[in-house]
LUMGU-346396 format. One record per residue (C-alpha): residue number from 1; x, y, z. Coordinates in pm, whole numbers, plus 50000, padded with zeros to 5 digits. Layout:
{r NUM, {X, Y, Z}},
...
END
This chain:
{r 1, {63922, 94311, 87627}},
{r 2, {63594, 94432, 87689}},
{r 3, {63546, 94479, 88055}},
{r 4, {63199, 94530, 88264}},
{r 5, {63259, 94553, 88649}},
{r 6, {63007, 94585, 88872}},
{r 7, {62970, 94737, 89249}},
{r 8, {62677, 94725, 89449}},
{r 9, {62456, 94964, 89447}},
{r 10, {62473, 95132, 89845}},
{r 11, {62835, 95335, 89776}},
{r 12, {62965, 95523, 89459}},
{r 13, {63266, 95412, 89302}},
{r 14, {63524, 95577, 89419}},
{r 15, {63400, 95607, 89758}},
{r 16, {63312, 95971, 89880}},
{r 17, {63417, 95822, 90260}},
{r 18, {63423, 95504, 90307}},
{r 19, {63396, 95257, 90086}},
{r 20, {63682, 94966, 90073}},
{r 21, {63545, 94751, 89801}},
{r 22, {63454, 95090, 89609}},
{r 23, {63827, 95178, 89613}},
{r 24, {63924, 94877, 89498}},
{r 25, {63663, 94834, 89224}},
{r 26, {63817, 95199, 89126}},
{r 27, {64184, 95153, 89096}},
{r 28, {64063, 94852, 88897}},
{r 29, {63902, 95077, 88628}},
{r 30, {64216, 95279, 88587}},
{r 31, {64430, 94969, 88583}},
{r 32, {64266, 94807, 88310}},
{r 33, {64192, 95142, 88099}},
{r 34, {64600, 95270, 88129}},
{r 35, {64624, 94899, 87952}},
{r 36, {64444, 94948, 87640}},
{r 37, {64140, 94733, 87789}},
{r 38, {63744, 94900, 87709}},
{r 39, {63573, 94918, 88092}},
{r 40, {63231, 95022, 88188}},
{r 41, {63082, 95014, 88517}},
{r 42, {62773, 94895, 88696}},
{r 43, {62737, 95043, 89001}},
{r 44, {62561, 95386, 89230}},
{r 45, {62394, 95660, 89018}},
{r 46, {62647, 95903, 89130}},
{r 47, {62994, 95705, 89057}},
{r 48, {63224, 95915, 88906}},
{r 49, {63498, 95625, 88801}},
{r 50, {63638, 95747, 88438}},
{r 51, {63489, 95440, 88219}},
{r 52, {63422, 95403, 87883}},
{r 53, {63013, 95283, 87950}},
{r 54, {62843, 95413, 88249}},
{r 55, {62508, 95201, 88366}},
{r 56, {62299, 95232, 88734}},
{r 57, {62069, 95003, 88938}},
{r 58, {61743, 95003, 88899}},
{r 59, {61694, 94976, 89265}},
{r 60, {61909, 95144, 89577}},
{r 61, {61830, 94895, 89807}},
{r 62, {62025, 94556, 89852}},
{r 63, {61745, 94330, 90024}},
{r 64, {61439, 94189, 89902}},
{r 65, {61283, 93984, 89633}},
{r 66, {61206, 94235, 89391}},
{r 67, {61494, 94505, 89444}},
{r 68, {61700, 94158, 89340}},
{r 69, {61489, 94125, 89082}},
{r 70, {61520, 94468, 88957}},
{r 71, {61895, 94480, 88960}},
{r 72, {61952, 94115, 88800}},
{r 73, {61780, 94256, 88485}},
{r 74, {61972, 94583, 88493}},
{r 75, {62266, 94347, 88498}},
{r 76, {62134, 94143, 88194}},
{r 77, {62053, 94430, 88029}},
{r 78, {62440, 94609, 88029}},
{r 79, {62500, 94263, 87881}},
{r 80, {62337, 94334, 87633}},
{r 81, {62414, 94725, 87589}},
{r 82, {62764, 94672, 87601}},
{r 83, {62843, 94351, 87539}},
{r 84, {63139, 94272, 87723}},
{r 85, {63409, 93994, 87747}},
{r 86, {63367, 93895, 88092}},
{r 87, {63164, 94039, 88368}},
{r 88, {63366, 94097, 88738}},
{r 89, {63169, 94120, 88951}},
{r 90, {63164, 94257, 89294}},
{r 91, {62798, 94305, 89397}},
{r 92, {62551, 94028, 89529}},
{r 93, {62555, 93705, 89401}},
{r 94, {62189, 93705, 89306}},
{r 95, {62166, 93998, 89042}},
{r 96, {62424, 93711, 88834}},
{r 97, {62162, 93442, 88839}},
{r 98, {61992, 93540, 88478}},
{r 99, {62282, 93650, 88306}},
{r 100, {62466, 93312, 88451}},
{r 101, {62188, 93131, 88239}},
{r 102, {62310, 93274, 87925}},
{r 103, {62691, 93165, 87972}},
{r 104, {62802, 93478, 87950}},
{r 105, {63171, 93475, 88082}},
{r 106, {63184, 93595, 88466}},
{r 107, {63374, 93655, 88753}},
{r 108, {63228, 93670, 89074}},
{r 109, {63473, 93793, 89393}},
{r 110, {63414, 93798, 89755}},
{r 111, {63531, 94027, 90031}},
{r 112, {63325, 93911, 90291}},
{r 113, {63196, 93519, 90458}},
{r 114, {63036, 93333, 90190}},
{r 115, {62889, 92973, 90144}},
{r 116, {62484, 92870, 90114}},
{r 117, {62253, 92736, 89890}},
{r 118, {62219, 93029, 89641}},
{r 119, {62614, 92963, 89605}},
{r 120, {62616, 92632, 89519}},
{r 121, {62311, 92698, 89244}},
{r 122, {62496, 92968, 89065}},
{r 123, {62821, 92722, 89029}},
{r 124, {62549, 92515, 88892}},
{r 125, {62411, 92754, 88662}},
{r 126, {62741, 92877, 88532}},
{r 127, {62945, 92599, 88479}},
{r 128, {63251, 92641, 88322}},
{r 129, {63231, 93006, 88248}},
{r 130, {63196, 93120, 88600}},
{r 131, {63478, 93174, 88776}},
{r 132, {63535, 93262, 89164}},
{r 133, {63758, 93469, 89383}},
{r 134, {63797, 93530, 89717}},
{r 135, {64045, 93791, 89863}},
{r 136, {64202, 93537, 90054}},
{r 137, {64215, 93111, 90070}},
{r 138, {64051, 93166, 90398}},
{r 139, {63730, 93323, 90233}},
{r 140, {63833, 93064, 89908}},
{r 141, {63794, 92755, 90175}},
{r 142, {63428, 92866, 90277}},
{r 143, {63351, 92893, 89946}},
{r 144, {63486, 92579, 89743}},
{r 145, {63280, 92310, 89925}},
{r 146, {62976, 92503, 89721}},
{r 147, {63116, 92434, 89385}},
{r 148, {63290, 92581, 89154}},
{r 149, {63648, 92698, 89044}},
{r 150, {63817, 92969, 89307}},
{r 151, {64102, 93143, 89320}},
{r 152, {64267, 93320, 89603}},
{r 153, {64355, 93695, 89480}},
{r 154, {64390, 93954, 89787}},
{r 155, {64338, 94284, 89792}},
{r 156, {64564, 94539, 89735}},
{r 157, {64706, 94916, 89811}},
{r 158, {64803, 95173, 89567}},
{r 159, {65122, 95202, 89680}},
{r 160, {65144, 95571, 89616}},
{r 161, {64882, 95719, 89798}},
{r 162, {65099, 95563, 90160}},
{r 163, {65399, 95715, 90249}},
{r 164, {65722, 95483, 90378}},
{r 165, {65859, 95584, 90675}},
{r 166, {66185, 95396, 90780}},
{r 167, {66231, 95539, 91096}},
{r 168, {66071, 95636, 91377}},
{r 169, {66145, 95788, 91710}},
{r 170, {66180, 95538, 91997}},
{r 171, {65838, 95645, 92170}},
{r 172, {65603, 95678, 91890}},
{r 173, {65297, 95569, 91947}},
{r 174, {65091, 95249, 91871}},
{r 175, {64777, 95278, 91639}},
{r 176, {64421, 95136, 91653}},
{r 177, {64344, 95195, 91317}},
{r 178, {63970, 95005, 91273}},
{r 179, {63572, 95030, 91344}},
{r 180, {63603, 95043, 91717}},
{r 181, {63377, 94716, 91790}},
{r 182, {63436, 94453, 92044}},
{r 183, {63551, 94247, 91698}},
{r 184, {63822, 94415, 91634}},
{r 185, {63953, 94441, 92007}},
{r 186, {63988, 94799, 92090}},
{r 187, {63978, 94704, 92468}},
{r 188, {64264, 94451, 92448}},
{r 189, {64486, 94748, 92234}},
{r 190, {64401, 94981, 92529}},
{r 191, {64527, 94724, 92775}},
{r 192, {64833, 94620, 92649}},
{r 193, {64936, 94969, 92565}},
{r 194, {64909, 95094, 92869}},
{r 195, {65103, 94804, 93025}},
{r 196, {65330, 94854, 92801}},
{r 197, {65356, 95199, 92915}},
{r 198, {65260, 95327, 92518}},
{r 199, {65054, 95613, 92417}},
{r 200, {64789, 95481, 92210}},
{r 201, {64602, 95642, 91916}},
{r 202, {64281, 95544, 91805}},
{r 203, {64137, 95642, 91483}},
{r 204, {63779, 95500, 91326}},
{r 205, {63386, 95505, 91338}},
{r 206, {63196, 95331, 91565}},
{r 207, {62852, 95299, 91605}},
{r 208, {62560, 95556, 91765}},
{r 209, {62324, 95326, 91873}},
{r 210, {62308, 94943, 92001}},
{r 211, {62537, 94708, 92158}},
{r 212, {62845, 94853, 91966}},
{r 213, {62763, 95184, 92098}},
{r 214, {62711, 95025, 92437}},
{r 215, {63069, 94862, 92385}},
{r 216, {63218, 95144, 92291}},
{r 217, {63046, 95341, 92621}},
{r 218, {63171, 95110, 92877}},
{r 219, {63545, 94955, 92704}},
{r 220, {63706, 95204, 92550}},
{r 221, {63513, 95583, 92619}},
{r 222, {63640, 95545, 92942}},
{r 223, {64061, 95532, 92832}},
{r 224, {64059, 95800, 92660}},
{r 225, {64275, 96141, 92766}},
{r 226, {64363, 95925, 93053}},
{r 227, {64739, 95715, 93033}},
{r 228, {64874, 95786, 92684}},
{r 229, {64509, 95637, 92484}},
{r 230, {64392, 95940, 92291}},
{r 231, {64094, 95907, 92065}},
{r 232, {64136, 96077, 91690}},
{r 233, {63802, 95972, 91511}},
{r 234, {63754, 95886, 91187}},
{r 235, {63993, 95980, 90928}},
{r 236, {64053, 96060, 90587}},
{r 237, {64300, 95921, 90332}},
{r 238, {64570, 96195, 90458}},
{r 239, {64529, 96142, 90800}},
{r 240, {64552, 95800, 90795}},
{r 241, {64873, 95834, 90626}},
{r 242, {65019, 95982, 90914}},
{r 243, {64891, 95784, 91144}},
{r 244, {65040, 95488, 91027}},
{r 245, {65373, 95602, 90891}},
{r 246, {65452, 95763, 91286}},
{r 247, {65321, 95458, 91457}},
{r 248, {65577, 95199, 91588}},
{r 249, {65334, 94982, 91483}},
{r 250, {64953, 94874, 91394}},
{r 251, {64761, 94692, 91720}},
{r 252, {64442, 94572, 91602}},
{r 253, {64397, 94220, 91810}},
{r 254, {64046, 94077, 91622}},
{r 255, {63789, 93889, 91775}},
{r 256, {63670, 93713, 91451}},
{r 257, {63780, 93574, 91128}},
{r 258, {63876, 93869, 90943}},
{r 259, {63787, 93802, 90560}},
{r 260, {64079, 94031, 90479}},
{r 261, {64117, 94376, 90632}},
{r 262, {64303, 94624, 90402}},
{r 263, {64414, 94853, 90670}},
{r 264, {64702, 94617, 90762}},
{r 265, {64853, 94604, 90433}},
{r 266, {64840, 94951, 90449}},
{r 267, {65042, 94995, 90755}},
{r 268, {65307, 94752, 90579}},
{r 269, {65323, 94970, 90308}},
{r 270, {65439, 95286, 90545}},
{r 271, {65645, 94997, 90731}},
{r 272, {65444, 95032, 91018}},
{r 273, {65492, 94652, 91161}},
{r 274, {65120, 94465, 91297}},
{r 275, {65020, 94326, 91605}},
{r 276, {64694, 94167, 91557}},
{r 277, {64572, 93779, 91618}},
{r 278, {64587, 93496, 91404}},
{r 279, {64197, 93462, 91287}},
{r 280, {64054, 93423, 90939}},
{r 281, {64293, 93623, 90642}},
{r 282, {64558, 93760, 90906}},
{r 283, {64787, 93460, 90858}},
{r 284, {64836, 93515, 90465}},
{r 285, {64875, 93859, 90532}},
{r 286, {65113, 93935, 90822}},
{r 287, {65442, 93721, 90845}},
{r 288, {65527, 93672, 91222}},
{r 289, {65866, 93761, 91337}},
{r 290, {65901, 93979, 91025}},
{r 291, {65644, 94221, 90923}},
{r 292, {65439, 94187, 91268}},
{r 293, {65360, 93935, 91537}},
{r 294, {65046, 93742, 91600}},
{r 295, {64911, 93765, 91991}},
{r 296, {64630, 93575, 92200}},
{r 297, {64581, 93840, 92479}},
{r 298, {64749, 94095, 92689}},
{r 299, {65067, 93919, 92838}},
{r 300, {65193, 93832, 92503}},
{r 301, {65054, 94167, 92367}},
{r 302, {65324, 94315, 92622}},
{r 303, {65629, 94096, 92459}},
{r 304, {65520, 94166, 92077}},
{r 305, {65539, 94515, 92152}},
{r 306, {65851, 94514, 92349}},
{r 307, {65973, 94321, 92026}},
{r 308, {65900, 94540, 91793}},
{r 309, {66284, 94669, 91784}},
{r 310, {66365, 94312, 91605}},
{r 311, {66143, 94442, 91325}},
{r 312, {66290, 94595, 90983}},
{r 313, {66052, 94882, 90826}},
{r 314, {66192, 94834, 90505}},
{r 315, {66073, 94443, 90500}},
{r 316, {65703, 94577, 90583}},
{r 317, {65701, 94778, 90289}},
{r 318, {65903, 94547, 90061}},
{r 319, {65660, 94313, 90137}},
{r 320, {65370, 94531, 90070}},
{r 321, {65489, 94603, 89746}},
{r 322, {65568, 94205, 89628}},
{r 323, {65251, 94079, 89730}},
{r 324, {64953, 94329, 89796}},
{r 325, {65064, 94647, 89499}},
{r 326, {64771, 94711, 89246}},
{r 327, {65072, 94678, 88975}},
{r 328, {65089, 94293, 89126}},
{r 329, {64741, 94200, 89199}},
{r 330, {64553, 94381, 88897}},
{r 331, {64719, 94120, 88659}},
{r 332, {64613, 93853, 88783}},
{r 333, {64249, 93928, 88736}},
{r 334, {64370, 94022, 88373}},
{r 335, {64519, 93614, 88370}},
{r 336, {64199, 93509, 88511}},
{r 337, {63954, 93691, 88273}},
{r 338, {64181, 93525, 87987}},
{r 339, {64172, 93164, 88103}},
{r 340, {63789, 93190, 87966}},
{r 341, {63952, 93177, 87580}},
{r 342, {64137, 92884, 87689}},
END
Protein backbone atom coordinates (compact mmCIF):
# COMPACT_ATOMS: atom_id res chain seq x y z
CA UNK A 1 0.00 0.00 0.00
CA UNK A 2 0.64 3.47 -0.43
CA UNK A 3 0.88 5.10 2.90
CA UNK A 4 0.74 9.08 3.83
CA UNK A 5 0.91 9.73 7.67
CA UNK A 6 0.73 12.82 9.02
CA UNK A 7 2.02 14.57 12.47
CA UNK A 8 1.35 17.91 13.48
CA UNK A 9 3.35 20.37 12.75
CA UNK A 10 4.88 21.70 16.57
CA UNK A 11 7.49 18.44 16.99
CA UNK A 12 9.68 16.57 14.36
CA UNK A 13 9.14 13.09 13.79
CA UNK A 14 11.14 11.29 15.68
CA UNK A 15 11.10 13.54 18.52
CA UNK A 16 14.50 15.35 19.36
CA UNK A 17 13.05 15.27 23.32
CA UNK A 18 9.91 14.82 23.83
CA UNK A 19 7.52 13.99 21.68
CA UNK A 20 5.11 10.78 22.47
CA UNK A 21 2.88 10.88 19.48
CA UNK A 22 6.15 11.71 17.33
CA UNK A 23 7.62 8.38 18.50
CA UNK A 24 4.86 6.61 17.74
CA UNK A 25 4.11 8.16 14.35
CA UNK A 26 8.00 7.03 13.83
CA UNK A 27 8.16 3.41 14.68
CA UNK A 28 5.07 3.44 12.46
CA UNK A 29 7.13 4.51 9.37
CA UNK A 30 9.65 1.78 9.92
CA UNK A 31 6.95 -0.76 10.58
CA UNK A 32 5.18 -0.32 7.49
CA UNK A 33 8.45 0.29 5.22
CA UNK A 34 10.37 -3.24 6.74
CA UNK A 35 6.81 -4.62 5.18
CA UNK A 36 7.12 -3.80 1.64
CA UNK A 37 4.45 -0.85 2.16
CA UNK A 38 5.48 2.90 0.16
CA UNK A 39 5.23 5.70 3.28
CA UNK A 40 5.67 9.37 3.13
CA UNK A 41 5.22 11.76 5.81
CA UNK A 42 3.47 15.00 6.58
CA UNK A 43 4.76 16.51 9.36
CA UNK A 44 7.76 19.43 10.95
CA UNK A 45 10.27 20.81 8.39
CA UNK A 46 13.04 19.19 10.19
CA UNK A 47 11.68 15.38 10.59
CA UNK A 48 14.18 13.11 9.82
CA UNK A 49 11.81 9.74 9.71
CA UNK A 50 13.38 7.53 6.67
CA UNK A 51 10.19 7.74 4.17
CA UNK A 52 9.85 7.28 0.77
CA UNK A 53 7.98 11.12 0.17
CA UNK A 54 8.87 13.85 2.48
CA UNK A 55 6.18 16.99 2.60
CA UNK A 56 6.01 20.12 5.45
CA UNK A 57 3.30 22.52 6.71
CA UNK A 58 2.79 25.46 5.34
CA UNK A 59 2.29 26.99 8.68
CA UNK A 60 4.18 26.20 12.29
CA UNK A 61 1.51 27.23 14.27
CA UNK A 62 -1.53 24.97 15.33
CA UNK A 63 -4.29 27.74 16.15
CA UNK A 64 -6.12 30.01 14.07
CA UNK A 65 -8.30 30.31 11.06
CA UNK A 66 -5.86 30.71 8.48
CA UNK A 67 -2.75 28.63 9.84
CA UNK A 68 -5.79 25.79 9.52
CA UNK A 69 -6.36 26.94 6.42
CA UNK A 70 -2.88 26.84 5.28
CA UNK A 71 -2.15 23.34 6.46
CA UNK A 72 -5.60 21.72 5.16
CA UNK A 73 -4.36 22.61 1.62
CA UNK A 74 -0.83 21.38 2.24
CA UNK A 75 -2.67 18.24 3.22
CA UNK A 76 -4.79 18.22 -0.05
CA UNK A 77 -2.02 18.95 -1.91
CA UNK A 78 0.37 15.62 -0.74
CA UNK A 79 -2.88 14.02 -1.93
CA UNK A 80 -2.35 14.92 -4.80
CA UNK A 81 1.64 14.71 -5.03
CA UNK A 82 1.68 11.38 -3.84
CA UNK A 83 -1.33 9.92 -4.14
CA UNK A 84 -1.69 7.57 -1.48
CA UNK A 85 -4.00 4.65 -0.39
CA UNK A 86 -5.19 5.92 2.78
CA UNK A 87 -4.20 8.91 4.77
CA UNK A 88 -3.45 8.23 8.90
CA UNK A 89 -3.62 10.77 10.32
CA UNK A 90 -2.41 12.09 13.55
CA UNK A 91 -2.58 15.92 13.40
CA UNK A 92 -5.76 18.17 13.95
CA UNK A 93 -8.89 17.20 12.78
CA UNK A 94 -9.45 20.35 10.75
CA UNK A 95 -6.49 20.25 8.14
CA UNK A 96 -8.82 16.72 6.98
CA UNK A 97 -11.90 18.75 6.26
CA UNK A 98 -11.08 19.40 2.29
CA UNK A 99 -9.45 16.34 1.53
CA UNK A 100 -12.54 14.49 3.52
CA UNK A 101 -14.70 16.16 0.67
CA UNK A 102 -12.97 14.29 -1.96
CA UNK A 103 -13.44 10.69 -0.33
CA UNK A 104 -10.16 10.09 -0.24
CA UNK A 105 -9.64 7.03 2.14
CA UNK A 106 -8.59 8.28 5.82
CA UNK A 107 -7.80 7.47 9.12
CA UNK A 108 -8.01 9.84 11.74
CA UNK A 109 -6.52 8.72 15.50
CA UNK A 110 -6.71 10.38 18.77
CA UNK A 111 -4.37 10.51 21.73
CA UNK A 112 -5.95 13.03 23.58
CA UNK A 113 -10.09 14.10 24.83
CA UNK A 114 -12.08 14.47 21.82
CA UNK A 115 -15.85 15.12 20.97
CA UNK A 116 -17.51 18.65 19.46
CA UNK A 117 -19.12 19.91 16.64
CA UNK A 118 -16.20 19.96 14.12
CA UNK A 119 -16.19 16.04 15.00
CA UNK A 120 -19.41 15.21 14.23
CA UNK A 121 -19.15 17.34 10.67
CA UNK A 122 -16.12 15.51 9.50
CA UNK A 123 -18.01 11.94 10.19
CA UNK A 124 -20.43 13.72 8.07
CA UNK A 125 -18.21 14.72 5.42
CA UNK A 126 -16.42 11.44 5.19
CA UNK A 127 -18.80 8.90 5.34
CA UNK A 128 -17.83 5.62 4.79
CA UNK A 129 -14.23 6.19 3.97
CA UNK A 130 -13.30 7.78 7.19
CA UNK A 131 -12.38 5.77 9.73
CA UNK A 132 -11.57 6.56 13.58
CA UNK A 133 -9.25 5.47 16.32
CA UNK A 134 -8.71 6.23 19.62
CA UNK A 135 -5.80 4.78 21.73
CA UNK A 136 -8.12 3.47 24.07
CA UNK A 137 -12.30 2.68 24.32
CA UNK A 138 -12.16 5.31 26.92
CA UNK A 139 -11.07 8.08 24.35
CA UNK A 140 -13.32 5.69 21.61
CA UNK A 141 -16.53 6.36 24.07
CA UNK A 142 -16.08 10.29 23.90
CA UNK A 143 -15.81 10.04 20.51
CA UNK A 144 -18.61 7.64 19.03
CA UNK A 145 -21.67 9.68 20.17
CA UNK A 146 -20.18 12.23 17.27
CA UNK A 147 -20.50 9.77 14.51
CA UNK A 148 -18.68 7.69 12.83
CA UNK A 149 -16.90 4.19 12.86
CA UNK A 150 -14.05 3.86 15.84
CA UNK A 151 -11.88 1.52 16.82
CA UNK A 152 -9.98 1.12 20.00
CA UNK A 153 -6.09 0.54 19.05
CA UNK A 154 -3.59 1.59 22.05
CA UNK A 155 -0.43 2.64 21.89
CA UNK A 156 2.47 0.77 22.01
CA UNK A 157 6.39 0.30 23.12
CA UNK A 158 9.18 -0.93 21.06
CA UNK A 159 9.94 -3.52 23.11
CA UNK A 160 13.64 -3.31 22.51
CA UNK A 161 14.60 -0.05 23.42
CA UNK A 162 13.28 -1.25 27.56
CA UNK A 163 15.23 -3.53 29.30
CA UNK A 164 13.41 -6.56 31.55
CA UNK A 165 14.52 -6.77 34.79
CA UNK A 166 13.15 -9.82 36.80
CA UNK A 167 14.51 -9.05 39.94
CA UNK A 168 15.10 -6.54 42.12
CA UNK A 169 16.60 -5.97 45.49
CA UNK A 170 14.07 -5.83 48.36
CA UNK A 171 14.50 -1.93 48.94
CA UNK A 172 14.56 -0.52 45.56
CA UNK A 173 12.97 2.34 45.18
CA UNK A 174 9.50 3.51 43.85
CA UNK A 175 9.36 5.80 40.68
CA UNK A 176 7.38 8.95 39.75
CA UNK A 177 7.97 8.74 36.31
CA UNK A 178 5.50 11.80 34.77
CA UNK A 179 5.08 15.79 34.22
CA UNK A 180 5.11 16.65 37.87
CA UNK A 181 1.49 18.45 37.91
CA UNK A 182 -1.11 18.23 40.54
CA UNK A 183 -2.82 15.75 37.62
CA UNK A 184 -0.69 13.30 37.82
CA UNK A 185 -0.37 13.25 41.77
CA UNK A 186 3.19 13.77 42.63
CA UNK A 187 2.09 14.86 46.20
CA UNK A 188 0.06 11.69 46.93
CA UNK A 189 3.43 9.45 45.53
CA UNK A 190 5.48 11.54 48.04
CA UNK A 191 3.06 10.68 50.81
CA UNK A 192 2.57 7.25 50.56
CA UNK A 193 6.22 6.60 50.02
CA UNK A 194 7.29 7.99 52.82
CA UNK A 195 4.69 6.17 54.94
CA UNK A 196 5.63 3.44 53.49
CA UNK A 197 9.03 4.12 54.61
CA UNK A 198 10.29 4.02 50.53
CA UNK A 199 12.81 6.12 48.89
CA UNK A 200 11.16 7.76 46.13
CA UNK A 201 12.56 8.89 42.74
CA UNK A 202 11.11 11.40 40.71
CA UNK A 203 11.98 11.93 37.19
CA UNK A 204 10.05 14.57 34.61
CA UNK A 205 9.46 18.31 33.53
CA UNK A 206 7.34 20.49 35.13
CA UNK A 207 6.45 23.79 34.46
CA UNK A 208 8.45 27.44 35.06
CA UNK A 209 5.75 29.59 35.39
CA UNK A 210 1.91 29.50 36.61
CA UNK A 211 -0.10 27.44 38.84
CA UNK A 212 1.91 24.20 37.93
CA UNK A 213 4.98 25.92 38.89
CA UNK A 214 3.20 27.18 41.98
CA UNK A 215 2.20 23.39 42.60
CA UNK A 216 5.26 22.17 42.13
CA UNK A 217 6.79 25.12 44.72
CA UNK A 218 4.62 24.35 47.56
CA UNK A 219 3.76 20.05 47.09
CA UNK A 220 6.54 18.49 46.08
CA UNK A 221 9.94 21.14 46.10
CA UNK A 222 9.64 20.87 49.57
CA UNK A 223 10.24 16.57 49.82
CA UNK A 224 12.94 16.51 48.14
CA UNK A 225 16.62 15.37 49.76
CA UNK A 226 14.52 15.06 52.79
CA UNK A 227 13.07 11.13 53.78
CA UNK A 228 14.13 8.92 50.87
CA UNK A 229 12.14 11.48 47.86
CA UNK A 230 15.02 12.50 45.63
CA UNK A 231 14.29 14.55 42.56
CA UNK A 232 16.18 13.30 39.10
CA UNK A 233 14.68 15.71 36.39
CA UNK A 234 13.87 15.03 33.17
CA UNK A 235 15.29 12.16 31.42
CA UNK A 236 16.30 10.69 28.35
CA UNK A 237 15.44 7.37 26.70
CA UNK A 238 18.53 5.68 28.69
CA UNK A 239 17.80 7.01 31.83
CA UNK A 240 14.47 6.21 31.89
CA UNK A 241 15.40 2.74 31.27
CA UNK A 242 16.99 2.50 34.43
CA UNK A 243 14.73 4.07 36.26
CA UNK A 244 12.11 1.82 35.64
CA UNK A 245 13.82 -1.53 35.35
CA UNK A 246 15.38 -0.80 39.33
CA UNK A 247 12.10 0.44 40.60
CA UNK A 248 9.90 -1.99 42.66
CA UNK A 249 7.42 -0.40 40.94
CA UNK A 250 5.76 2.73 38.95
CA UNK A 251 3.53 5.22 41.49
CA UNK A 252 1.87 7.65 39.40
CA UNK A 253 -1.75 8.12 41.29
CA UNK A 254 -3.66 10.60 38.44
CA UNK A 255 -5.98 13.16 39.14
CA UNK A 256 -7.79 12.99 35.70
CA UNK A 257 -8.86 10.75 32.99
CA UNK A 258 -5.72 9.78 31.48
CA UNK A 259 -6.37 9.34 27.57
CA UNK A 260 -3.62 6.74 27.67
CA UNK A 261 -0.21 7.42 29.19
CA UNK A 262 2.63 5.39 27.55
CA UNK A 263 4.96 5.54 30.41
CA UNK A 264 3.07 2.73 32.20
CA UNK A 265 3.31 0.29 29.53
CA UNK A 266 6.70 1.04 29.60
CA UNK A 267 7.35 0.15 33.12
CA UNK A 268 5.45 -3.28 32.29
CA UNK A 269 7.73 -3.88 29.73
CA UNK A 270 10.95 -3.73 32.30
CA UNK A 271 8.36 -5.58 34.74
CA UNK A 272 8.27 -2.76 36.85
CA UNK A 273 4.55 -3.41 38.41
CA UNK A 274 2.04 0.18 38.59
CA UNK A 275 0.39 1.83 41.23
CA UNK A 276 -1.69 4.47 39.79
CA UNK A 277 -5.74 5.15 40.05
CA UNK A 278 -8.42 3.89 38.10
CA UNK A 279 -9.35 7.13 35.80
CA UNK A 280 -9.82 7.35 32.05
CA UNK A 281 -7.35 4.54 29.93
CA UNK A 282 -5.67 3.10 33.24
CA UNK A 283 -8.24 0.30 33.52
CA UNK A 284 -7.47 -1.27 29.92
CA UNK A 285 -4.03 -0.86 30.64
CA UNK A 286 -3.01 -2.08 34.11
CA UNK A 287 -4.59 -5.45 35.37
CA UNK A 288 -5.09 -5.19 39.22
CA UNK A 289 -3.70 -7.86 41.35
CA UNK A 290 -1.38 -8.78 38.46
CA UNK A 291 0.63 -6.27 36.67
CA UNK A 292 -0.17 -3.36 39.33
CA UNK A 293 -2.88 -2.22 41.68
CA UNK A 294 -5.33 0.59 41.34
CA UNK A 295 -5.47 3.09 44.65
CA UNK A 296 -7.89 6.05 45.80
CA UNK A 297 -5.45 7.79 48.27
CA UNK A 298 -2.75 7.28 50.75
CA UNK A 299 -4.02 4.46 53.16
CA UNK A 300 -4.55 2.11 50.37
CA UNK A 301 -1.42 3.56 48.61
CA UNK A 302 0.38 2.06 51.84
CA UNK A 303 -1.22 -1.67 51.25
CA UNK A 304 -0.56 -1.70 47.27
CA UNK A 305 2.89 -1.06 48.00
CA UNK A 306 3.31 -3.39 50.84
CA UNK A 307 1.73 -5.84 48.15
CA UNK A 308 3.86 -5.50 45.69
CA UNK A 309 5.76 -8.91 46.76
CA UNK A 310 2.44 -10.81 45.35
CA UNK A 311 3.47 -9.37 41.99
CA UNK A 312 5.35 -11.52 39.16
CA UNK A 313 7.85 -9.30 36.90
CA UNK A 314 7.74 -11.67 34.29
CA UNK A 315 3.68 -11.22 33.93
CA UNK A 316 4.38 -7.26 33.56
CA UNK A 317 6.47 -7.80 30.73
CA UNK A 318 4.61 -10.78 29.22
CA UNK A 319 1.88 -8.66 29.22
CA UNK A 320 3.58 -5.78 27.67
CA UNK A 321 4.60 -7.76 24.93
CA UNK A 322 0.86 -9.53 24.11
CA UNK A 323 -0.95 -6.45 24.13
CA UNK A 324 1.01 -3.04 23.81
CA UNK A 325 4.44 -4.46 21.28
CA UNK A 326 4.70 -2.37 17.96
CA UNK A 327 4.97 -6.07 16.31
CA UNK A 328 1.14 -6.42 17.85
CA UNK A 329 -0.37 -3.08 17.49
CA UNK A 330 1.22 -1.94 14.01
CA UNK A 331 -0.99 -4.65 12.30
CA UNK A 332 -3.84 -3.73 13.19
CA UNK A 333 -3.67 -0.33 11.61
CA UNK A 334 -2.41 -2.41 8.51
CA UNK A 335 -6.19 -4.51 9.00
CA UNK A 336 -7.80 -1.25 9.37
CA UNK A 337 -6.31 0.63 6.34
CA UNK A 338 -7.46 -2.64 4.33
CA UNK A 339 -11.09 -2.82 5.45
CA UNK A 340 -11.40 0.40 2.97
CA UNK A 341 -11.11 -2.31 -0.20
CA UNK A 342 -13.75 -4.21 1.44
Amino acid sequence: MRLLLTCDPLIPVPPVGYGGIERIVDALIRFYRAAGHEVALLAHAESTAPVDARFTWADARIAGAAATLRNALALRRAVRTFRPDVVHSFSRLGYLLPTLATRQPVVMSYQRHTGGRQLALAARLGGRTLRFTGCSEFICGMGRPQGGEWSAVPNFVELEKLTFVSRVPADAPLVFLSRVDDIKGPDLAIAIARRAGRRLLIAGNHAASGPQAEFFRREVEPHLGRDGVEWIGEVDDRRKNELLGRAAAMIVPIRWNEPFGIVFPEALACGTPVITCARGALPEIVQPGRTGFFITGVDDGVAAVRRLGELDRAACRRDAEERFSLGVVAPRYLELYRSFRS
